[in-house]
TIFI-420794 format. One record per atom (N, C-alpha, C): x, y, z; residue number from 1; atom name; residue in one letter. Coordinates in pm, whole numbers, plus 50000, padded with zeros to 5 digits. Atoms other than C-alpha are relative to their C-alpha. Layout:
N
[node [X; Y; Z]; NUM; CA; a]
...
//
This chain:
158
[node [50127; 49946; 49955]; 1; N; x]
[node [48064; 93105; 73347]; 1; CA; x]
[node [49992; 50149; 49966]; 1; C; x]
[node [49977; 49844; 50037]; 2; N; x]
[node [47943; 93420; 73207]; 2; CA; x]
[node [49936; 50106; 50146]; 2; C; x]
[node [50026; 49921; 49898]; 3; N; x]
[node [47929; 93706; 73472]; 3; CA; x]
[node [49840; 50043; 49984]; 3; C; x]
[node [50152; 49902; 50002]; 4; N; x]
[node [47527; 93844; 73542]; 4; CA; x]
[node [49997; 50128; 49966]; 4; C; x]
[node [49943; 49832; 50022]; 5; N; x]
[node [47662; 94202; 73608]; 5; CA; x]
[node [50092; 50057; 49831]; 5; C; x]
[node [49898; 49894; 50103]; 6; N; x]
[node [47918; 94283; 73301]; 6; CA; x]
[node [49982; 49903; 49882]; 6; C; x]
[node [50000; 50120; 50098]; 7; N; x]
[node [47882; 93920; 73077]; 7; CA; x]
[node [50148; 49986; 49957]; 7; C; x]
[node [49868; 50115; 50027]; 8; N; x]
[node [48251; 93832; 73099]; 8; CA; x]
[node [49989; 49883; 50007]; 8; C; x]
[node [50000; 50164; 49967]; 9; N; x]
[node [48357; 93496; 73074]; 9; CA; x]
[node [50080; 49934; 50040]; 9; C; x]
[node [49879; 49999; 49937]; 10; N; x]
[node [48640; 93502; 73278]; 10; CA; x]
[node [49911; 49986; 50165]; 10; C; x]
[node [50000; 50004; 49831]; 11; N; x]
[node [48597; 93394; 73675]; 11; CA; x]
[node [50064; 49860; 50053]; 11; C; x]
[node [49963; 50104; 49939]; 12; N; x]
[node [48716; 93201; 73937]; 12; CA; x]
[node [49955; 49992; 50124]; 12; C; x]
[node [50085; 50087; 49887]; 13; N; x]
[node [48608; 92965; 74199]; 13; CA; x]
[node [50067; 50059; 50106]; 13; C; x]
[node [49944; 49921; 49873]; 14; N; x]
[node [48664; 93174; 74530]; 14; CA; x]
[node [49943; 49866; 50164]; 14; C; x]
[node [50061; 50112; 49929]; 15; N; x]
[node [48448; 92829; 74708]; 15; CA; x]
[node [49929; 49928; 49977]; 15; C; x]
[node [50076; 50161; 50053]; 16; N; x]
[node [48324; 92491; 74660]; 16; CA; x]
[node [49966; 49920; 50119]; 16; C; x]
[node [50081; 50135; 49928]; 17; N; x]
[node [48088; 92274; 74887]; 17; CA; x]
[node [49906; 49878; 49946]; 17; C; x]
[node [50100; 50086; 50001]; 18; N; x]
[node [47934; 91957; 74855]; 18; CA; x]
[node [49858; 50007; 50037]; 18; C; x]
[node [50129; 49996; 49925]; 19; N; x]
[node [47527; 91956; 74915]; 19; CA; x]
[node [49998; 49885; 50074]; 19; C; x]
[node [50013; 50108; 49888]; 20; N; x]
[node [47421; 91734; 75206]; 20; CA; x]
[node [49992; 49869; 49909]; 20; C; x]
[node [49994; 50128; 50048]; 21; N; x]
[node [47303; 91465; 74962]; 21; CA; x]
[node [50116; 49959; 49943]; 21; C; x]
[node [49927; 50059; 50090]; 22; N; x]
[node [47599; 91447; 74738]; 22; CA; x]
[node [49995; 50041; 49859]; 22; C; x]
[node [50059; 49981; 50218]; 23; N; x]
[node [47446; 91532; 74361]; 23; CA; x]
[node [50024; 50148; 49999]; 23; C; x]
[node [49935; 49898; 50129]; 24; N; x]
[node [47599; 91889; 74313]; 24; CA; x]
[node [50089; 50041; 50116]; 24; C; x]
[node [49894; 49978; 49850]; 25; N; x]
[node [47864; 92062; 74445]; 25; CA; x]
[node [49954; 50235; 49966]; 25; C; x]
[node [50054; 49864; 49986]; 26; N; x]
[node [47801; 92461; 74525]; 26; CA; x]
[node [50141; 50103; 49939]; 26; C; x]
[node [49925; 49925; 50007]; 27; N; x]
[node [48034; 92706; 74377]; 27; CA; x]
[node [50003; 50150; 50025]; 27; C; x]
[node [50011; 49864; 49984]; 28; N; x]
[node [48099; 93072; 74479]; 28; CA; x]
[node [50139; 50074; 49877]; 28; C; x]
[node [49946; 49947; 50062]; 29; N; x]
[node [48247; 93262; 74215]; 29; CA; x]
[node [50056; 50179; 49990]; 29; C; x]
[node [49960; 49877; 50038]; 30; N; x]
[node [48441; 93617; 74107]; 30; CA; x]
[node [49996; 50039; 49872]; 30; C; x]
[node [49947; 49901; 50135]; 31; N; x]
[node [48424; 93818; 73805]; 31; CA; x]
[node [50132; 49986; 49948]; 31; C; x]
[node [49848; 49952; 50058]; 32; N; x]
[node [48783; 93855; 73685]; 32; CA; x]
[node [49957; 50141; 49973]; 32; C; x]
[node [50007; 49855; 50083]; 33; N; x]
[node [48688; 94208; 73520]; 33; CA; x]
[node [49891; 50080; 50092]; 33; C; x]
[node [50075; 49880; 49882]; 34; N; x]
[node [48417; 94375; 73754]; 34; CA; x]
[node [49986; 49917; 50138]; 34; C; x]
[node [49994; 50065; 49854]; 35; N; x]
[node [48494; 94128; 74088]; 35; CA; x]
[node [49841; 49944; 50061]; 35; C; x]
[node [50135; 50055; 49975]; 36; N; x]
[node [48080; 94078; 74086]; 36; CA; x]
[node [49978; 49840; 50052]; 36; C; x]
[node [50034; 50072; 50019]; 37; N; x]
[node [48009; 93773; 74265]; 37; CA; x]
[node [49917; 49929; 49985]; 37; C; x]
[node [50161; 50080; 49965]; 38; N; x]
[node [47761; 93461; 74256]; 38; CA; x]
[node [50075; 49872; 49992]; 38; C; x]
[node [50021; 50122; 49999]; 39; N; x]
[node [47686; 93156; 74264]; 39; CA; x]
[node [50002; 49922; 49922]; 39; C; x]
[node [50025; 50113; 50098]; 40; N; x]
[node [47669; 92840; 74043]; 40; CA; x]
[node [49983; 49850; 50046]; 40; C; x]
[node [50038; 50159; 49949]; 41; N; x]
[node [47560; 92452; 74109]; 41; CA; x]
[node [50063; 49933; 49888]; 41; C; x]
[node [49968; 50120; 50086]; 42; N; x]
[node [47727; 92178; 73917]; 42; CA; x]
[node [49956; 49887; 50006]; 42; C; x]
[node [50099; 50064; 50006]; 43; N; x]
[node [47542; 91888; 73867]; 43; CA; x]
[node [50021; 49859; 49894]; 43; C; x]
[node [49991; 50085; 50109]; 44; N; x]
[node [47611; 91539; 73695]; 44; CA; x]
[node [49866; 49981; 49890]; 44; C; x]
[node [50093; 50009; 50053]; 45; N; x]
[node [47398; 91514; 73406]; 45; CA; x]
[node [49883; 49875; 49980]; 45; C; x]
[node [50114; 50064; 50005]; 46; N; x]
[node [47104; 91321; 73410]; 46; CA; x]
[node [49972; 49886; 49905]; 46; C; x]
[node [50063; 50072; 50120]; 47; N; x]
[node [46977; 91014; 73181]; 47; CA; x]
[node [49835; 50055; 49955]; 47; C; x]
[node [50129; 49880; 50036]; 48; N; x]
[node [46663; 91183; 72997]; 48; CA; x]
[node [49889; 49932; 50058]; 48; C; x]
[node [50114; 50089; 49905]; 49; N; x]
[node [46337; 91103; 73165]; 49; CA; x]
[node [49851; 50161; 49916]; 49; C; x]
[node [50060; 49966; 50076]; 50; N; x]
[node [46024; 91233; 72986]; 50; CA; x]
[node [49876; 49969; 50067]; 50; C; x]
[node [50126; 49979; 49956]; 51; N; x]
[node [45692; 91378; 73142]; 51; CA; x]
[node [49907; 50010; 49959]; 51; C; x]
[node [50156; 49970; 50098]; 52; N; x]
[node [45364; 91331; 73045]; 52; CA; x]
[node [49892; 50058; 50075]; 52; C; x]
[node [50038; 49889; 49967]; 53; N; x]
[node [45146; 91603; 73084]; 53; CA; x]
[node [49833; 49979; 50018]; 53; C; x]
[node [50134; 50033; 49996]; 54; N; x]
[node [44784; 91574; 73159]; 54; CA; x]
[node [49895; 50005; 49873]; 54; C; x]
[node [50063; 50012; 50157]; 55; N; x]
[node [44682; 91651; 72799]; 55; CA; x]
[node [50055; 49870; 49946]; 55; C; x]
[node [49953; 50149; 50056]; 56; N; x]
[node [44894; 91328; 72734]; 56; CA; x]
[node [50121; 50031; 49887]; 56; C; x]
[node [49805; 49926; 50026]; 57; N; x]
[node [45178; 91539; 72579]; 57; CA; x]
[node [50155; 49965; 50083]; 57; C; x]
[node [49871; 50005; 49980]; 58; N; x]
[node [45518; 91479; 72661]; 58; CA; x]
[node [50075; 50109; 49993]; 58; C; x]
[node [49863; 49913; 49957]; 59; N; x]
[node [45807; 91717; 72760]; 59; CA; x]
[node [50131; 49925; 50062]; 59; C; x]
[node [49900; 50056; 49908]; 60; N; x]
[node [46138; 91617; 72880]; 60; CA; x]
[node [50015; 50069; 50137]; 60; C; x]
[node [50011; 49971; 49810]; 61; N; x]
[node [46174; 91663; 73239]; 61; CA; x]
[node [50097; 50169; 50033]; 61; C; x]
[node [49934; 49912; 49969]; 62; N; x]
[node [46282; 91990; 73386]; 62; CA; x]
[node [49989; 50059; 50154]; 62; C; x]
[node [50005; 49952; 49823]; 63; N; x]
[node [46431; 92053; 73735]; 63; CA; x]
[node [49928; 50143; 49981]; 63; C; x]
[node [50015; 49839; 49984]; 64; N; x]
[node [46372; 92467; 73658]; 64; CA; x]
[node [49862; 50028; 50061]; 64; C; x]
[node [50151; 49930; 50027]; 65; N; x]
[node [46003; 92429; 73620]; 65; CA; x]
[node [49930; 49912; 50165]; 65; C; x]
[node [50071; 50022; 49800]; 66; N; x]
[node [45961; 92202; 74028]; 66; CA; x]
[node [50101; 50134; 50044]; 66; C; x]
[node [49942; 49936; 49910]; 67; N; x]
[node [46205; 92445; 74153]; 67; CA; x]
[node [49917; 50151; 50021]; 67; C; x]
[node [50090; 49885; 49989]; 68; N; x]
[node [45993; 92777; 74052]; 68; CA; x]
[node [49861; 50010; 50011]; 68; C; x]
[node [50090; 49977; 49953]; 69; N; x]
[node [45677; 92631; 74139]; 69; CA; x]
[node [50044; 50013; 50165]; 69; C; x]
[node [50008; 49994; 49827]; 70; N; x]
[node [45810; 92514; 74508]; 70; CA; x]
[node [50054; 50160; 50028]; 70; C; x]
[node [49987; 49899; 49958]; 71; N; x]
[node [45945; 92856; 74490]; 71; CA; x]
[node [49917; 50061; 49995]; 71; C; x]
[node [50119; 49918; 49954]; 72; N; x]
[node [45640; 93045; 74427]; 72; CA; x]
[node [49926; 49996; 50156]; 72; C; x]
[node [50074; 50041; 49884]; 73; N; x]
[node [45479; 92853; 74705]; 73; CA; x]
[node [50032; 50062; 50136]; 73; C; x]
[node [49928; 49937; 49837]; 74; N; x]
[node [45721; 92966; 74962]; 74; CA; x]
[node [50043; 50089; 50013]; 74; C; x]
[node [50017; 49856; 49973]; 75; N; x]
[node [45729; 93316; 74889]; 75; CA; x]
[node [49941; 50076; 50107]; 75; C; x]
[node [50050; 49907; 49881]; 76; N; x]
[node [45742; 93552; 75183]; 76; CA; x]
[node [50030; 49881; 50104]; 76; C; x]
[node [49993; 50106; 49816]; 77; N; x]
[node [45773; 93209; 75459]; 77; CA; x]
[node [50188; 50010; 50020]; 77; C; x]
[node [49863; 50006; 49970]; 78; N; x]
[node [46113; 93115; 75594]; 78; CA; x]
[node [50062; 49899; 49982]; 78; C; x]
[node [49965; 50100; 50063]; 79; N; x]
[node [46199; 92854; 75375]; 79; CA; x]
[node [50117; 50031; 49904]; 79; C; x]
[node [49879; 49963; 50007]; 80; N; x]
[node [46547; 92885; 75280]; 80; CA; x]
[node [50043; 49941; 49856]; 80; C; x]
[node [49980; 50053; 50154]; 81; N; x]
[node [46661; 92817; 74903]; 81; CA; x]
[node [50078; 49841; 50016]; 81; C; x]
[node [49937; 50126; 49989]; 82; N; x]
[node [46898; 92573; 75034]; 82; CA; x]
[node [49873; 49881; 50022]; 82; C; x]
[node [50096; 50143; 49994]; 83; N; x]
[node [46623; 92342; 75163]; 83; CA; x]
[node [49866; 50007; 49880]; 83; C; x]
[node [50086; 49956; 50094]; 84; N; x]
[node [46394; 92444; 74861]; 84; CA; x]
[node [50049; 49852; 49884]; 84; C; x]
[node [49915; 50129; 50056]; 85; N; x]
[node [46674; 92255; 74655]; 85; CA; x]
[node [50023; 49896; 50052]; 85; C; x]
[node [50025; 50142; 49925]; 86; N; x]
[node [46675; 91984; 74877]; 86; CA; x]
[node [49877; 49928; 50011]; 86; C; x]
[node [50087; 50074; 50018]; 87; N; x]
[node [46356; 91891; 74810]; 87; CA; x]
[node [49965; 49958; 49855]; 87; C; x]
[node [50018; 50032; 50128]; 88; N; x]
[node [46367; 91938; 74429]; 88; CA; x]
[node [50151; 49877; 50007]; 88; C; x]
[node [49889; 50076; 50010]; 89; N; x]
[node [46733; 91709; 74504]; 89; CA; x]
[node [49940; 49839; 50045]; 89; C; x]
[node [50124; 50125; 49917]; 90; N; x]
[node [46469; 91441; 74702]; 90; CA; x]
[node [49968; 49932; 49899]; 90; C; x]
[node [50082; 50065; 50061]; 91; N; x]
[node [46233; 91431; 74444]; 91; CA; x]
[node [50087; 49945; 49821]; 91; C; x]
[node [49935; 50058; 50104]; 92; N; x]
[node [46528; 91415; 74156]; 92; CA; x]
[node [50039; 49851; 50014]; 92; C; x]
[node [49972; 50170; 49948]; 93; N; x]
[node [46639; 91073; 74346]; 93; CA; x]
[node [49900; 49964; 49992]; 93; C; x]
[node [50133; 50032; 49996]; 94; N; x]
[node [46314; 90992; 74363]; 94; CA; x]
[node [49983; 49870; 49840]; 94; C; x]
[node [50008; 50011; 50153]; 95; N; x]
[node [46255; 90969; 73953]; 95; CA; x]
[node [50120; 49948; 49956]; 95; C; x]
[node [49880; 50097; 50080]; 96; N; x]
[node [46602; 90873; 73833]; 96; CA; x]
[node [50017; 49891; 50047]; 96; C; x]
[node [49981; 50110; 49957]; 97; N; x]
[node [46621; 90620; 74075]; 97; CA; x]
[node [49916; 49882; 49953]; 97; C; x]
[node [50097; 50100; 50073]; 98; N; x]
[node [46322; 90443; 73899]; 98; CA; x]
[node [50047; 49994; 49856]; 98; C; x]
[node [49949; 50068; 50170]; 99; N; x]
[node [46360; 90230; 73590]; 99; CA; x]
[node [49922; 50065; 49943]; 99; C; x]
[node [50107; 49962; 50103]; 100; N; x]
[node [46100; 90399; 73423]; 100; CA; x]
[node [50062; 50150; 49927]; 100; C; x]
[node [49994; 49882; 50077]; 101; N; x]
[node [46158; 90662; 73163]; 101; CA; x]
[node [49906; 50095; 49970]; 101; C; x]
[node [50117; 49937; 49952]; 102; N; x]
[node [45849; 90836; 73186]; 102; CA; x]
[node [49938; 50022; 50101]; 102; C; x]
[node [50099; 49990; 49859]; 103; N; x]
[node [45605; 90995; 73460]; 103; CA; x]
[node [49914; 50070; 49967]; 103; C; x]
[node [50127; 49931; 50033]; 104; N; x]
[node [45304; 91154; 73470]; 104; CA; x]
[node [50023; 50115; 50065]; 104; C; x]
[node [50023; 49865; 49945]; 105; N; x]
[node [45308; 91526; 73586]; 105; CA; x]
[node [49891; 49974; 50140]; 105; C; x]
[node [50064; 50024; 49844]; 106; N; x]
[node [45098; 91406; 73842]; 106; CA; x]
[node [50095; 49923; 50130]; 106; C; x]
[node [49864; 50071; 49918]; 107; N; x]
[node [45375; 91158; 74006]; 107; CA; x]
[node [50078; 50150; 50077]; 107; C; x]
[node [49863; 49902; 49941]; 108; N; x]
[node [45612; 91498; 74045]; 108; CA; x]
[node [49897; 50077; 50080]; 108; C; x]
[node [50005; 49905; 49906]; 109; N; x]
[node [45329; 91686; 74182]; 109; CA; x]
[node [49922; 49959; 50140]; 109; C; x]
[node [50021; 50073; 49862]; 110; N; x]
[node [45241; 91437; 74457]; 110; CA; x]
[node [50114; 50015; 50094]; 110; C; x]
[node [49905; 49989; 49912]; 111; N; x]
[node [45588; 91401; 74557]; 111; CA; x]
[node [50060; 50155; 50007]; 111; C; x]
[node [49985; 49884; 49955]; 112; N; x]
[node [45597; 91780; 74566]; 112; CA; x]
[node [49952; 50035; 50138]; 112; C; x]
[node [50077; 49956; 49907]; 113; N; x]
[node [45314; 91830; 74774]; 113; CA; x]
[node [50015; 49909; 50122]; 113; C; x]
[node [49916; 50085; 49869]; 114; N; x]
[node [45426; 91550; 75042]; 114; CA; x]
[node [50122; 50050; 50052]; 114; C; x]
[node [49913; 49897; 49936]; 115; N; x]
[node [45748; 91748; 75082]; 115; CA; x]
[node [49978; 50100; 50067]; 115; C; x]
[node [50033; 49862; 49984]; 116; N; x]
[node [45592; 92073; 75102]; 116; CA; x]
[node [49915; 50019; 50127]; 116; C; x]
[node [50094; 50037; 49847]; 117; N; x]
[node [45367; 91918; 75393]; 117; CA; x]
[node [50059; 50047; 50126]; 117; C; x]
[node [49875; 50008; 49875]; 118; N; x]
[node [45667; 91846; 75544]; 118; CA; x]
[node [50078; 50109; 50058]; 118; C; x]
[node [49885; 49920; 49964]; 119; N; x]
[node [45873; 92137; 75520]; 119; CA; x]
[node [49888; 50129; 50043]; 119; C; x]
[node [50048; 49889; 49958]; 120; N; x]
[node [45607; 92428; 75542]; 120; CA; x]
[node [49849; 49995; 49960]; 120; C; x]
[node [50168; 50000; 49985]; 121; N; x]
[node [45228; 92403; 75598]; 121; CA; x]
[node [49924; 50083; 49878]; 121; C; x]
[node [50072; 49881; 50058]; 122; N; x]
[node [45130; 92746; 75442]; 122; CA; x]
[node [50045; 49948; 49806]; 122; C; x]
[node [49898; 50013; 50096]; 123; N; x]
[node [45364; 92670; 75124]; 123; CA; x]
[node [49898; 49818; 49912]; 123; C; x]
[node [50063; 50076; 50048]; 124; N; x]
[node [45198; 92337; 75118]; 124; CA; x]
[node [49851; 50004; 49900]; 124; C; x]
[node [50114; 49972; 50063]; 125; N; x]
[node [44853; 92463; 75056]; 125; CA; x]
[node [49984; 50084; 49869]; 125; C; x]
[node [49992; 49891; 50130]; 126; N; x]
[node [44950; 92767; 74812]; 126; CA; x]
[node [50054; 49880; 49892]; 126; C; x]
[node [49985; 50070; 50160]; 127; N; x]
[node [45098; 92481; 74574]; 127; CA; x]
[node [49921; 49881; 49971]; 127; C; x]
[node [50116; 50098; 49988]; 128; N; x]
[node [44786; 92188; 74650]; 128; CA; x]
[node [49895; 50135; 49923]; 128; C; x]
[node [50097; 49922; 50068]; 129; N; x]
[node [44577; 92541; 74571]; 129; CA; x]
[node [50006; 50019; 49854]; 129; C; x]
[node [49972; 50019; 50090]; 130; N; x]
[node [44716; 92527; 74265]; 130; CA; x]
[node [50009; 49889; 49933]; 130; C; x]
[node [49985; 50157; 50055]; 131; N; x]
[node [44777; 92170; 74178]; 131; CA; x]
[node [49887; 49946; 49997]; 131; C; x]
[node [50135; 50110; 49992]; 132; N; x]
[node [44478; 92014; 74293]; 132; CA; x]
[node [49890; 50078; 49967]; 132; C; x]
[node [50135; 49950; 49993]; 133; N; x]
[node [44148; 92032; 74153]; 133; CA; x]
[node [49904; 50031; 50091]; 133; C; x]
[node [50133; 49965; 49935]; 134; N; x]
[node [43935; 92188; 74369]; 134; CA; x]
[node [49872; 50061; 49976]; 134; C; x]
[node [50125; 49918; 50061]; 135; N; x]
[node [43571; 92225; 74276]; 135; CA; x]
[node [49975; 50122; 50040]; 135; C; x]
[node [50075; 49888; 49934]; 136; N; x]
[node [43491; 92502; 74547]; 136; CA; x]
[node [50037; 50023; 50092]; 136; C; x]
[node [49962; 49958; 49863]; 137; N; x]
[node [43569; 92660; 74867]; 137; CA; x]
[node [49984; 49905; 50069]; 137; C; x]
[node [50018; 50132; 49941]; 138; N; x]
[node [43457; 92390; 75006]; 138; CA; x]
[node [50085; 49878; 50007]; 138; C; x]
[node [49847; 50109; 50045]; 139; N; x]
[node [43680; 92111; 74887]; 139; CA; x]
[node [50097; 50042; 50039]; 139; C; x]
[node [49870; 49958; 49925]; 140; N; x]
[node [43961; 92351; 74967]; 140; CA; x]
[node [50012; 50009; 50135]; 140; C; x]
[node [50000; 49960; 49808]; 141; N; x]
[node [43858; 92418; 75331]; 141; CA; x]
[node [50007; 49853; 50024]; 141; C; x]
[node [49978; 50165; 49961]; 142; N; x]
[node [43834; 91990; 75380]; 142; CA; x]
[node [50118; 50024; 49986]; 142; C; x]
[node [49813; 50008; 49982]; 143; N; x]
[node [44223; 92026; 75291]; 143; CA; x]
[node [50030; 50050; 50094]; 143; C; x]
[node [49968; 49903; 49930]; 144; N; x]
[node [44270; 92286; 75525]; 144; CA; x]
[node [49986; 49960; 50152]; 144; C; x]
[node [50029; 50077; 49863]; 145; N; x]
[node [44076; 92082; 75792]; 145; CA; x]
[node [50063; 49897; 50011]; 145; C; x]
[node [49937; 50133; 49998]; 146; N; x]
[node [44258; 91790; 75718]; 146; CA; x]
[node [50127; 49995; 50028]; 146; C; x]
[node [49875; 49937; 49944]; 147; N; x]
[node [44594; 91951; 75806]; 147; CA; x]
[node [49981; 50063; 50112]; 147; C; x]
[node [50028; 49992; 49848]; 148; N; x]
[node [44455; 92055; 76110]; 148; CA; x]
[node [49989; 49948; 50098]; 148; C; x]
[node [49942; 50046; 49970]; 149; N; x]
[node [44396; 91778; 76156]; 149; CA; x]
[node [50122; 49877; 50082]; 149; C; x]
[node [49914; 50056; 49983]; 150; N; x]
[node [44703; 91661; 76149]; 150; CA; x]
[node [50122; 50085; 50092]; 150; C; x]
[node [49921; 49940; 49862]; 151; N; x]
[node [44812; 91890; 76444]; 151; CA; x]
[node [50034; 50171; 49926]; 151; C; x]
[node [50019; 49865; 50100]; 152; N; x]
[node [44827; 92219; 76196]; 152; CA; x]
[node [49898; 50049; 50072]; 152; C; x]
[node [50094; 49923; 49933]; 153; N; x]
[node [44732; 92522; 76427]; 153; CA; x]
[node [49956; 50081; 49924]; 153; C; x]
[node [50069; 49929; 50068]; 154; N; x]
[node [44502; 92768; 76224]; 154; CA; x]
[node [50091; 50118; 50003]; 154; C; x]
[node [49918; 49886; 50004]; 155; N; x]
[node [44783; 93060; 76328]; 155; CA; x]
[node [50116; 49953; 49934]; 155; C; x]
[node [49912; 50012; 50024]; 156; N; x]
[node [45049; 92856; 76215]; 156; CA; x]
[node [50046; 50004; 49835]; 156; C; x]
[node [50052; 50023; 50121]; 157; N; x]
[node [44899; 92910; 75877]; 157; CA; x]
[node [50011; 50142; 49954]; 157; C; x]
[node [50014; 49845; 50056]; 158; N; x]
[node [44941; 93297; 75834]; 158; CA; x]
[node [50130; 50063; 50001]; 158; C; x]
//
């Protein structure tokens, strides 16, 4: 692993945990040459699975690109990286676990936004405000009421 701080390529594993599900294990690492540490995830590799995009394009699938939307979303709340990855770890079982080799970009961002329900209200809406077409203020405020509700207090939203 190359260091962030100096780009050696010398370190060692100072700690290793399993994640709750099972599918990576967490490493804490050292520098050898400037002691800088971090982090790293290990991760069995995947059989390829190939997204199709609303233009009807294809991409191969990429955890990076659910993990830095649900992260945008939950910028500033108190949604903790660990459970961030536990929902992109959800929705990876999710997809591999199906026979299908393809999905529609819409599939991943349903089972985004059903997580995101779950785990943080505000977080939910900032990535539905984005995902979902909404013609108008209007359409967006029906979401807004419709999580309300579902017991969603109007403060619990700021």
């Amino acid at each position: 692993m190359k260091c962030q701080k100096c780009g050696h390529t010398d370190s060692k594993v100072i700690d290793s945990r399993h994640s709750e599900d099972n599918t990576s294990i967490r490493r804490r690492r050292e520098c050898l040459k400037c002691k800088e540490r971090f982090t790293t995830y290990e991760r069995i590799e995947l059989s390829s699975l190939l997204v199709i995009k609303k233009d009807g394009t294809r991409e191969e699938y990429n955890r990076a690109k659910i993990l830095n939307g649900i992260m945008k979303a939950c910028e500033k709340r108190s949604v903790s990286m660990e459970a961030m990855e536990s929902v992109v770890d959800s929705i990876e079982r999710e997809l591999f676990d199906s026979p299908r080799r393809e999905v529609g970009s819409r599939v991943i961002g349903e089972a985004v936004m059903k997580r995101l329900k779950q785990l943080d209200e505000v977080a939910y809406v900032r990535f539905a405000s984005v995902y979902k077409p909404f013609k108008d203020i209007e359409s967006f405020m029906q979401e807004i009421m419709e999580l309300m509700k579902d017991g969603i207090k109007p403060e619990e939203m700021s």
